[in-house]
C-alpha positions in Angstrom: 83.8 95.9 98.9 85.1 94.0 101.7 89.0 94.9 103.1 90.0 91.9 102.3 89.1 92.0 98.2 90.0 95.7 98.9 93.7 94.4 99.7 94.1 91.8 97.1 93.1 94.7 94.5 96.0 96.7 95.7 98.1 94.0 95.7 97.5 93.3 92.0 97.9 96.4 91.3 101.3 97.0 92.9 102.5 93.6 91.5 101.7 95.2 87.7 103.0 98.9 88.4 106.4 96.7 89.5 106.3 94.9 86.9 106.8 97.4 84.0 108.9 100.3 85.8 112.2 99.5 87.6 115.1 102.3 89.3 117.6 103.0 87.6 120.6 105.7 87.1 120.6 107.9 84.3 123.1 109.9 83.7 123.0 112.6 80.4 126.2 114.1 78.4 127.8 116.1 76.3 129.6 113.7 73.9 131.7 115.9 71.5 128.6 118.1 71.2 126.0 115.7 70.5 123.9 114.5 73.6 123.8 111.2 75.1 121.6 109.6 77.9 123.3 106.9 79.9 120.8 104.2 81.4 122.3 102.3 84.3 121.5 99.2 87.0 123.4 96.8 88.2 123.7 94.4 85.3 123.4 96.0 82.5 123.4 99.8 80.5 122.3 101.5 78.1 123.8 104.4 76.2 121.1 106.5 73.9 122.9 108.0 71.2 121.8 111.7 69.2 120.2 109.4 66.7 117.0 108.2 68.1 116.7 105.0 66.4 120.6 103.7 67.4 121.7 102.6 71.1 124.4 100.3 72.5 122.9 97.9 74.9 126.1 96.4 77.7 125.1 93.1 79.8 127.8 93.8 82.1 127.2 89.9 83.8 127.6 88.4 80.5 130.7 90.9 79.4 128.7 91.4 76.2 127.5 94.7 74.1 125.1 94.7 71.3 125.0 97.8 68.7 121.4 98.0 67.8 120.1 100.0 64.7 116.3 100.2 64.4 116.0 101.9 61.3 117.7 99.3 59.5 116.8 96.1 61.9 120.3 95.3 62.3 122.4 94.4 65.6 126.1 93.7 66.0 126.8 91.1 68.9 130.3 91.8 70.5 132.0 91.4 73.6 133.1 93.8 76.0 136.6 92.7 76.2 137.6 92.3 72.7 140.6 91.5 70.4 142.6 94.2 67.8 141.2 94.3 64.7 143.7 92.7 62.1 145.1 95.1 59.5 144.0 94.8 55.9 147.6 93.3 54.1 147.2 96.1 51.3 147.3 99.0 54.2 150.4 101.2 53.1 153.3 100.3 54.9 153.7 103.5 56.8 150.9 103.0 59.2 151.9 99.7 60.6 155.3 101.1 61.3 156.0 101.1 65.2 159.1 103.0 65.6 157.7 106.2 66.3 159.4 108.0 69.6 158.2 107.6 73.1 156.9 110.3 75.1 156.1 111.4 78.2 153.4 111.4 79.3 151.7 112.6 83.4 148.8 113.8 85.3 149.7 116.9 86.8 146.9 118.3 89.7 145.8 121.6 89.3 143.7 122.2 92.6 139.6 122.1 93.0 137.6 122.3 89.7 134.1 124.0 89.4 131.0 121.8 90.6 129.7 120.1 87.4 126.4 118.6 87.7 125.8 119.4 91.5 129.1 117.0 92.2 132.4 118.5 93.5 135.7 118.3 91.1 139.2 117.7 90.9 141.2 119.7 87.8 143.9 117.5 86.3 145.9 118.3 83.5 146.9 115.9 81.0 150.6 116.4 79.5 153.2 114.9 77.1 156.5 116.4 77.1 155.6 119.3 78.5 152.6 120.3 76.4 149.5 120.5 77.7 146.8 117.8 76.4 143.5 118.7 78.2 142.2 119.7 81.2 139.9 117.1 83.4 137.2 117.3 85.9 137.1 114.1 88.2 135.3 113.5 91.7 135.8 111.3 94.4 131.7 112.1 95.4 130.3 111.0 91.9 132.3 107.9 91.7 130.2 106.9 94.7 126.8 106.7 92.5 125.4 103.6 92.0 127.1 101.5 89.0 129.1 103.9 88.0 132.3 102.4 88.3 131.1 99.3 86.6 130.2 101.2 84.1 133.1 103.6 83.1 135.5 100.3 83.8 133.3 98.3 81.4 133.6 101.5 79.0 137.2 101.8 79.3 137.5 97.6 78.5 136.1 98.0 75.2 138.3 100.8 74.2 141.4 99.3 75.4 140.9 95.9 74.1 140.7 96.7 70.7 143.6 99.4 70.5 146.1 98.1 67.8 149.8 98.2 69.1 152.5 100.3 67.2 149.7 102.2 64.9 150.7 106.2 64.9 148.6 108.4 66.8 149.0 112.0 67.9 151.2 112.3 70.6 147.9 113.8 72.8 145.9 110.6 72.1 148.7 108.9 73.1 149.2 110.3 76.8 145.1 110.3 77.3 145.7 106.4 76.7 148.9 105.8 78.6 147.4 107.8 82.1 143.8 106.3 81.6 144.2 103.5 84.5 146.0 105.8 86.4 142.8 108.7 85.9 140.1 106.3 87.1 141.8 106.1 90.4 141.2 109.8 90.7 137.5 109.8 90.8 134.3 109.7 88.3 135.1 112.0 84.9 132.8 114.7 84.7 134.5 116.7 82.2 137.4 117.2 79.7 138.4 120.4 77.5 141.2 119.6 74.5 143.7 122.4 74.3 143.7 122.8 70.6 146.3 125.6 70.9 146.9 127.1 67.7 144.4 125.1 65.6 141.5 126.7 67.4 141.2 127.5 70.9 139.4 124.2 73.6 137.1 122.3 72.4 135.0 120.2 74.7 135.3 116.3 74.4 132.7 115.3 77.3 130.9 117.0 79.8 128.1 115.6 82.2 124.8 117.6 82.5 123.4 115.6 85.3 122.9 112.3 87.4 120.2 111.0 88.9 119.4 108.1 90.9 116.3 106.1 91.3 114.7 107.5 88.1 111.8 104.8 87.0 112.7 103.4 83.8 110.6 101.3 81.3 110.8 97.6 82.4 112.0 96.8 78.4 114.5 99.4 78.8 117.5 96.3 78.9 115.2 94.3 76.5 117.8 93.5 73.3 115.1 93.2 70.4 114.5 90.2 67.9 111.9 89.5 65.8 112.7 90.8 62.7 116.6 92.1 63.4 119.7 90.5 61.6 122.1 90.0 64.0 126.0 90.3 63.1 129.0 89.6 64.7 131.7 92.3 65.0 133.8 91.2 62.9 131.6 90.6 59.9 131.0 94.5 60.9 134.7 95.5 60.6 134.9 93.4 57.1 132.3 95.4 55.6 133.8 98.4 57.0 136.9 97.0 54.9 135.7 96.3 51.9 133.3 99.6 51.5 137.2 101.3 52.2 138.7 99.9 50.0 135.9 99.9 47.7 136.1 103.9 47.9 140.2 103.9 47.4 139.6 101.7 43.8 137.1 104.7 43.0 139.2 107.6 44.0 142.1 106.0 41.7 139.6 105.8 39.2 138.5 109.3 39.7 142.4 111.0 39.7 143.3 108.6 36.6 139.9 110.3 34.8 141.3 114.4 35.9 144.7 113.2 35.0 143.8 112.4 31.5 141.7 114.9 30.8 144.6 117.1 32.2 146.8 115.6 29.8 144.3 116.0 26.6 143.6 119.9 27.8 147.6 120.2 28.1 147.5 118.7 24.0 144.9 121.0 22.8 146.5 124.1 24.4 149.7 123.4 23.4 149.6 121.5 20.0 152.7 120.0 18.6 155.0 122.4 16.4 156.4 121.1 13.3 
């Protein structure tokens, strides 16, 4: 074999290892103790749930996110920047109320954190009104990872674009959303504890286990499959969602109006009528 074919060879060859391998960052984490591994490039990510056959797929160009269920060949098409969802009209009227109190809410540093995944971190608490919410872990060093801020400003889009004004959460929730433009300034989040207090001690909401960069990834890694999938739109998502709710509320009526009247014919036979 001549250099020349010799070249050409490895040339090919090269061309076809490229061509199904790319770098990427992957990032794995603790969400509220299941495990998740984060695939990240520049365009796009993808977040591998516990449950091996579902995944979210983000095109971060085209703002879009696609919920993809293998098992059942099913994907739901959404946006990344998205609208509230509108209230059923038969939701009691108690949870569209919006005159609950404000509170107060503030970041309050607490000095250097432990390292966490080999990056440096800053501890911040978060507080309403004096009570203490949960304690964070950012850093300034991990923020500098490639496509990581893209991807936890992408993240915090979805959230915030589908929160419904004036609906009643815990005062806790409430502060987390309130400082959360203000907390991405502070660095890449590596970690948050909930104080539970009295209800049962910290609980962990995130943690991250590791990053790594230029990790080779499967060339159909960002690939959002087809053939053979039903594709739904979100909203056609939250209607089922809807109407399996309310189709469990009609049941439980049915099931208290069954105990109440067999309460009522036990309360007849144990105490018969006296003439």
């Amino acid at each position: 074999m001549n250099d020349l074919h010799r070249r050409i060879i490895v040339g090919i060859f090269t061309a076809c290892v490229c061509s199904v391998s790319f770098a990427a960052t992957v990032i794995e984490r603790n969400e509220m103790g299941k495990i998740q591994k984060i695939i990240l490039d520049e365009y796009a990510a993808r977040i591998n749930s516990s449950v091996s056959n579902y995944y979210t797929l983000l095109y971060l160009d085209k703002g879009k996110a696609y919920m993809v269920n293998n098992e059942e060949k099913r994907i739901v098409e959404m946006n990344i920047i998205g609208t509230p969802p509108k209230l059923p009209q038969d939701m009691p009227s108690w949870q569209r109320r919006r005159d609950r109190p404000s509170a107060k809410a503030e970041l309050v540093e607490k000095g250097n954190g432990p390292s966490i995944a080999g990056y440096p971190t800053i501890n911040y608490q978060v507080k309403t009104n004096g009570q203490v919410c949960s304690e964070n872990y950012f850093s300034k060093k991990a923020a500098q990872v490639p496509y990581l801020k893209t991807f936890i400003r992408a993240m915090s889009d979805m959230t915030h674009s589908r929160k419904i004004e004036g609906m009643p959460v815990h005062p806790c929730q409430k502060a987390h959303d309130d400082l959360e433009a203000e907390s991405m300034t502070l660095g890449f989040p590596m970690k948050s504890v909930v104080k539970m207090g009295k209800r049962g001690g910290d609980k962990v909401r995130f943690e991250i286990f590791s990053i790594k960069t230029d990790v080779n990834v499967s060339a159909d890694t960002f690939t959002l499959p087809r053939r053979g999938y039903d594709v739904i739109s979100e909203q056609e998502m939250i209607a089922e969602g809807q109407a399996k709710m309310r189709q469990w509320m009609e049941e439980s009526k049915k099931q208290r109006r069954g105990e109440d009247s067999r309460r009522g014919e036990d309360s007849r036979y144990m105490n018969p009528p006296r003439y």
